[in-house]
C-alpha positions in Angstrom: 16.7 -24.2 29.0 18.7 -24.5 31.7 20.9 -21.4 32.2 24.0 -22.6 34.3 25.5 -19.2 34.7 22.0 -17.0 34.5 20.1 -15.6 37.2 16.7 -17.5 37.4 13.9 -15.2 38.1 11.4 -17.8 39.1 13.4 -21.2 40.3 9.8 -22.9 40.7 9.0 -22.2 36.9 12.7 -22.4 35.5 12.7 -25.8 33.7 10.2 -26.1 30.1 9.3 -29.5 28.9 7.5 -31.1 26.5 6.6 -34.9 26.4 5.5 -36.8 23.4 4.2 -39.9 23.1 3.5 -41.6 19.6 4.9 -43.7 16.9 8.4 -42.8 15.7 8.0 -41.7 12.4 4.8 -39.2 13.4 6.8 -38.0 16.5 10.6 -37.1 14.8 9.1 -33.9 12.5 7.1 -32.7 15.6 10.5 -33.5 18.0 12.4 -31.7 15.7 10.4 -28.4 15.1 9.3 -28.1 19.2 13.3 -28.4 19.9 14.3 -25.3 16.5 11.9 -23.0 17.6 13.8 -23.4 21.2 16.4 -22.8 19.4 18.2 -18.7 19.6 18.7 -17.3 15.8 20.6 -15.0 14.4 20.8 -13.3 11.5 22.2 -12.4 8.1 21.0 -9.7 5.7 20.8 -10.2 1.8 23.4 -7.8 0.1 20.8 -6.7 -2.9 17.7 -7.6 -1.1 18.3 -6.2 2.2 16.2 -8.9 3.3 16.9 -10.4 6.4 17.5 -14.0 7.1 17.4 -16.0 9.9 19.9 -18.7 11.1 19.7 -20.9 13.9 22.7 -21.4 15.7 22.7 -24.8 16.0 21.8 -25.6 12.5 18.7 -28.0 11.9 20.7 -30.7 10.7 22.8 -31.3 13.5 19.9 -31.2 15.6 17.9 -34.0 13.6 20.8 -36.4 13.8 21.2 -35.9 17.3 17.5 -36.6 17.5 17.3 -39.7 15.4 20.5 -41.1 17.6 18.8 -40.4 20.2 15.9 -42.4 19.6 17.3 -45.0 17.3 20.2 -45.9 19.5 18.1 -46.2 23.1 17.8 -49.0 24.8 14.1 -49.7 24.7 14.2 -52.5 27.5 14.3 -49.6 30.2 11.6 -47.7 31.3 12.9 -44.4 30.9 12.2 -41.1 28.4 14.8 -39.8 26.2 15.5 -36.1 27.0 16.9 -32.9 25.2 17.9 -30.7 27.6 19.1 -27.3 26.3 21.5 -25.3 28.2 22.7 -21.6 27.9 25.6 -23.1 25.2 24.8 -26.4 24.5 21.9 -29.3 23.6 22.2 -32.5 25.5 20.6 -35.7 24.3 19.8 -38.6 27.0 18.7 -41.5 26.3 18.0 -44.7 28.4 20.6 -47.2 29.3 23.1 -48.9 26.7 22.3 -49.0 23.1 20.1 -51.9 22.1 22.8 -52.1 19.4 25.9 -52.8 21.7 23.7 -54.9 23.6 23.1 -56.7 20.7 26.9 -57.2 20.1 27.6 -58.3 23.4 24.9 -60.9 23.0 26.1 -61.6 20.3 30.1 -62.2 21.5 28.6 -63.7 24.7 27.0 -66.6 22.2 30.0 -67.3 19.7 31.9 -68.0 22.7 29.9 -70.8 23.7 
């Protein structure tokens, strides 16, 4: 997390991070649950049940899709990680260069006007 307005009690020993390296489809569940239980919850309680529930509050969804664009729309030409950076109100994806899929296009414009 990076805390932007936060004291840091330790500024050698402020930034966390993870690194994975494997195929895509083995990677994205194990991506997904290191970055959720990053996440802060809150929490609701059940009216009958008095049970208590908790709710992330960045809900999981949004935070797969920013995953799989991450990954699915990097340019993988470039030598460089994707990133999640989490901040004190905010996640941040990075990913390397333009997307392969724009480069594609321009390619592709580039050739038809030949």
């Amino acid at each position: 997390m990076v805390g932007g307005t936060e004291w840091v009690p330790d500024p050698d020993r402020r930034f966390h991070s993870v690194e994975f390296s494997e195929s895509l489809i083995t990677m994205m569940p194990r991506l997904l649950n290191c970055v959720m239980q990053d996440i802060p919850l809150g929490f609701s309680l059940d009216e009958k049940t008095m049970r208590r529930k908790d709710i992330p509050l960045i809900p999981c969804a949004a935070v797969r899709e920013g995953i799989a664009n991450a990954l699915m729309h990097r340019d993988y030409f470039v030598k460089s990680p994707t990133q999640i950076i989490r901040y004190a109100n905010r996640l941040e994806f990075r990913n390397a260069g333009s997307s392969s899929l724009i480069r594609a296009m321009l390619i592709g414009s580039l050739n038809s006007n030949k």
